[in-house]
N, C-alpha and C positions, 0 to 999 in steps of 0.2 A: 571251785578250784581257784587258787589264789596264784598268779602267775608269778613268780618268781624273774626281776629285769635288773641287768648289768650294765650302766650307761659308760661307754666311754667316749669322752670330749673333752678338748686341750682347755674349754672357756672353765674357770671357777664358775664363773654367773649362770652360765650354761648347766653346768653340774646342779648349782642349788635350786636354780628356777626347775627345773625338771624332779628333782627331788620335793620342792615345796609340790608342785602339781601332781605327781603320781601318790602321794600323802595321801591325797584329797579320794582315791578309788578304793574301796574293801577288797575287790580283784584285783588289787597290785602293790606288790610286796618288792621295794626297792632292794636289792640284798648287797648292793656296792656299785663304788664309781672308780674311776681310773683317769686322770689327762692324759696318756697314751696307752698304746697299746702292748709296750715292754714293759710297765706296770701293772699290766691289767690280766698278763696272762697265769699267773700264780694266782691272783686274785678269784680269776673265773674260776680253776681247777679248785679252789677253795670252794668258794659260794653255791656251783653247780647252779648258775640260770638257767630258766625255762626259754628266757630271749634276751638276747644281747640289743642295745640300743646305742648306734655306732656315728662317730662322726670320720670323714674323709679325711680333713687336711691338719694333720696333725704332726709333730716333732717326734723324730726319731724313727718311725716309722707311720705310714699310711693307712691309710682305714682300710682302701683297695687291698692290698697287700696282706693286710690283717686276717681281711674276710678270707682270701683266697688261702693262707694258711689258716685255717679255722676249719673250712671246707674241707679241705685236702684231707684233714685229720679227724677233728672230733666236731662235724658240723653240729650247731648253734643255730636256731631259728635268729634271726637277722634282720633288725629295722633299720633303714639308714635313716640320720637327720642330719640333712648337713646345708648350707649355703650352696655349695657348689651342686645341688641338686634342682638347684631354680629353671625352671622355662625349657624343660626337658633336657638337661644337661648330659652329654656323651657319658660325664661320669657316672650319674645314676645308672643309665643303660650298663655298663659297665660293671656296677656293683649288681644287679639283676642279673646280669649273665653270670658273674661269680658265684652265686648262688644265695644272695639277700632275697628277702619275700617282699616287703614292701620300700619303696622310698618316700621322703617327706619333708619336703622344702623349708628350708630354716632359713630366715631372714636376717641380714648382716644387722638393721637398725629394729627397733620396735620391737625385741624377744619378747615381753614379758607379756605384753598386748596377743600376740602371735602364740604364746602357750595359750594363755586365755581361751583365744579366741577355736584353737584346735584339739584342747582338749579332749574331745571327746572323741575327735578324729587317731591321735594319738592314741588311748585308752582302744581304741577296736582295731586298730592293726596292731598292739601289742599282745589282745589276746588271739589275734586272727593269726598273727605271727605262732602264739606257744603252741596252737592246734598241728602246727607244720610241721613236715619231716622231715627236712632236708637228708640228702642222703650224699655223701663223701663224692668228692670230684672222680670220673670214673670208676665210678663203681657202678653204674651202669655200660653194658656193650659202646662202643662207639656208633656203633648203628646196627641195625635189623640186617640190612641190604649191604653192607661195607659202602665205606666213605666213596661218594663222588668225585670223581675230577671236578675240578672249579671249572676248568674251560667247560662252559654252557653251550648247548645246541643251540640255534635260534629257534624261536615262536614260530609255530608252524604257522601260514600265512591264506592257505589255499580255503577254498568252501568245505571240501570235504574235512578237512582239517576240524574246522568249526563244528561240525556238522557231528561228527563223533567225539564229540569233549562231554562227559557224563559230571556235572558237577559235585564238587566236592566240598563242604561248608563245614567248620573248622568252631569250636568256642571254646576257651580257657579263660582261666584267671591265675589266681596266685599258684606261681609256680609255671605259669605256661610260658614266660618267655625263653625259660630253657628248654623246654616241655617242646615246643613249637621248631627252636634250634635242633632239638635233633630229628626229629620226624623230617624237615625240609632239606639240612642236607642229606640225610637216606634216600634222596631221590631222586631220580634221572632228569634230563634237562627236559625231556617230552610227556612228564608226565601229566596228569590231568587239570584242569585249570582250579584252583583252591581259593574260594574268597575263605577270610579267617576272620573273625572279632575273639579279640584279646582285648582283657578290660586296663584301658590304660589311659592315662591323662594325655590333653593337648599337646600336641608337639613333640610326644614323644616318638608317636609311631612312624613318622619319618622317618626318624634316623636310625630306628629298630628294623624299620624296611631296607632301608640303606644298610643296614650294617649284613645283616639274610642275604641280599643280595650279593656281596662280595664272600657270602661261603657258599653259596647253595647253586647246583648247574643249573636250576630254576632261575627264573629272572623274579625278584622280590620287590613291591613297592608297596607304597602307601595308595589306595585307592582313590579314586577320583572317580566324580559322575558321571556315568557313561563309558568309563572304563568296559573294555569285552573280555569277558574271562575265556581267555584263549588259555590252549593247551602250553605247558611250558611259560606258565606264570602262574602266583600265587600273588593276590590283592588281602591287604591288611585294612581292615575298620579305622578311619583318622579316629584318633583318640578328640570324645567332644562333639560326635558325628554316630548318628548310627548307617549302616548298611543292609541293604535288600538287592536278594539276587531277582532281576528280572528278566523276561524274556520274549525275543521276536525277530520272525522269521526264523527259526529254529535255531537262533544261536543266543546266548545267555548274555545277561548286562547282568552289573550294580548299579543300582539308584543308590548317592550316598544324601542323605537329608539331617537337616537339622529337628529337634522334637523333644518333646518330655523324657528326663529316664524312665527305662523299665526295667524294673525289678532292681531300682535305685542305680541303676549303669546307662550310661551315652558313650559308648556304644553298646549293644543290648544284645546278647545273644541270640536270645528268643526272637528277636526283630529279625535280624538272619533268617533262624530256622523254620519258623513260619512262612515266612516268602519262600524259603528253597521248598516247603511242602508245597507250595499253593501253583508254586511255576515249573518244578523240574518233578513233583510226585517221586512216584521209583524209579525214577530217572538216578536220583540221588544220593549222594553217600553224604551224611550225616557224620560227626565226632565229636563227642565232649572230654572235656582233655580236664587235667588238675583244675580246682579252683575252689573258692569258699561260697555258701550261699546256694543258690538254686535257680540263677539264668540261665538260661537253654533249655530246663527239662521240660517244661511245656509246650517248646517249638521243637524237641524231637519228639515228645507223643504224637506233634500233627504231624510228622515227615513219617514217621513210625505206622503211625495208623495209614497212612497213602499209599505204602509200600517202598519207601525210602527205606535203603540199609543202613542202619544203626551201630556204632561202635562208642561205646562207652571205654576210658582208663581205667585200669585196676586199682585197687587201694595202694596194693604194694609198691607203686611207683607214682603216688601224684605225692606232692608234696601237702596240696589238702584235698583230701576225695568230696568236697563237697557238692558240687553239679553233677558228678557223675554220678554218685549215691542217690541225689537226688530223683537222675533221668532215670537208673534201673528203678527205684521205687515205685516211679507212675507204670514201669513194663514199658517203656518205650526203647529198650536196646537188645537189639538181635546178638550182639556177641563184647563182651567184659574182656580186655586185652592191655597184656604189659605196654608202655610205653615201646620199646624197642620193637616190638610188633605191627606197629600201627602203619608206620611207612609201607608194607609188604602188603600188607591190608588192603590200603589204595591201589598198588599193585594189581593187586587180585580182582579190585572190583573193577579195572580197568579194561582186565583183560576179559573179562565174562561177555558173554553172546546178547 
């Protein structure tokens, strides 16, 4: 399959360096460029890309702005390249919430070295991009459960409190940080304690935490070592960092450590779900959400096999079914469920004897 990419970027330089380098793949078929996005959009409905390759800060209108009318209407698998995407920048978060698949930091000095040297990196998120489905802003339910009040309950505090928190361990990728948006605000302020790994670079999960945090009655962060996954909080993987849930005296920790990737990711799904088998068994609810590739499904065959309950996303609604395809493949998922279902899910397994 020969990927069909639409680059828009206000840089001429920008334009032809990226034209000279995607030249160079048999998998990618340049089919037009644009310096904004009010020339670019006659262009696209011409050309029909498979993936659009977008910069931010541009004349006339904005890249943000672009994507979110793109989305609205005839979504566009979505690479951002931009400067303002550097050292986890609000704005990348930003465009991934809008509904971009991946982002990918462009340097103001050195381009040409910086294509060079990312090549190859660019080349696999533009086809990891064409595999994607984005799907039109709302046109999924707003939620399973209807939207939460923002005002949060507090973190229950007490032993007994602790003592009945049935863990709940969470893995996505491309596509999950929306993916992960709606599942968490679906959910009451008491609900069950959620460590997540979403595969995402340094620095970003911070602010991904932070930003969850300020919609969800859930208290949202970036995790830390030693953190207790208490009821009425969801802990995220630091991007760059993996996570393991541990446990003692009957109440649950993360261990967050530094280590090799698996299955080419720091933070690792499978690293997760492995420890949630090893220390909570069917104590646990297990989920693998959107994403490309195959981390997680061998750490839910061992939660699977323990007696962990298992939920895999549906095709219809990841933006790439690939971990999840991959989990039901080995038989490691007790029940296949749309997105908008998942929140209710946890619900369910909260409430069982």
């Amino acid at each position: 399959m020969v990927v069909k990419v639409f680059v828009v970027d206000d840089s001429a330089i920008v334009r032809q360096a990226l034209a000279h380098m995607l030249a160079d793949s048999p998998d990618i078929e340049l089919v037009g460029s644009a310096p904004n996005p009010l020339l670019a959009m006659e262009a696209i409905r011409r050309t029909a890309p498979d993936v659009l390759l977008l910069d931010i800060e541009m004349p006339g209108m904005d890249g943000l702005t672009f994507l979110r009318q793109i989305m609205s209407t005839h979504p566009i698998p979505t690479v951002i390249c931009s400067t303002l995407s550097t050292e986890g920048s609000r704005v990348a978060l930003e465009a991934l919430s809008a509904g971009a698949i991946s982002v990918m930091a462009k340097p103001k000095l050195g381009l040409k070295q910086y294509l060079d040297d990312s090549r190859r990196d660019m080349i696999l998120a533009l086809k990891t991009a064409a595999r994607a489905r984005p799907r039109a802003r709302g046109s999924l339910p707003d939620t399973a459960v209807g939207k939460v009040a923002v005002a949060r309950a507090p973190v229950l505090s007490s032993v007994h409190a602790f003592a009945m928190n049935k863990p709940v361990v969470i893995g996505s990728s491309t596509g999950g940080t929306q993916a992960l948006e709606l599942v968490l605000t679906s959910l009451p302020g008491d609900a069950p304690g959620i460590a997540i790994t979403q595969h995402m670079p340094e620095k970003f999960t911070a602010m991904y935490a932070q930003r969850l945090n300020g919609l969800c009655a859930m208290q949202v962060r970036e995790a830390k070592d030693g953190d207790r996954l208490e009821r009425g909080l969801a802990l995220i993987a630091p991007g760059g960092l993996h996570m393991q849930l541990r446990k003692a005296a009957g109440q649950y920790y993360v261990h967050v450590m530094d280590g090799p990737p698996v299955n080419r990711h720091k933070p690792s799904v499978d690293v997760l779900f492995k420890s949630a088998a090893e220390v909570a068994g069917r104590d646990a609810l297990g989920i693998i959400m959107t994403g490309m590739g195959d981390d997680g499904a061998r750490g839910m065959k061992a939660m699977h096999d323990l007696g962990a309950r298992t939920i895999a996303q549906n095709e219809e609604t990841c933006v790439v079914f690939g971990m999840p395809k991959e989990a039901i493949k080995l038989q490691a998922v007790d029940d296949i469920l749309p997105l908008e279902q998942i929140a209710r899910a946890i619900l369910q397994f909260d409430s069982r004897a």
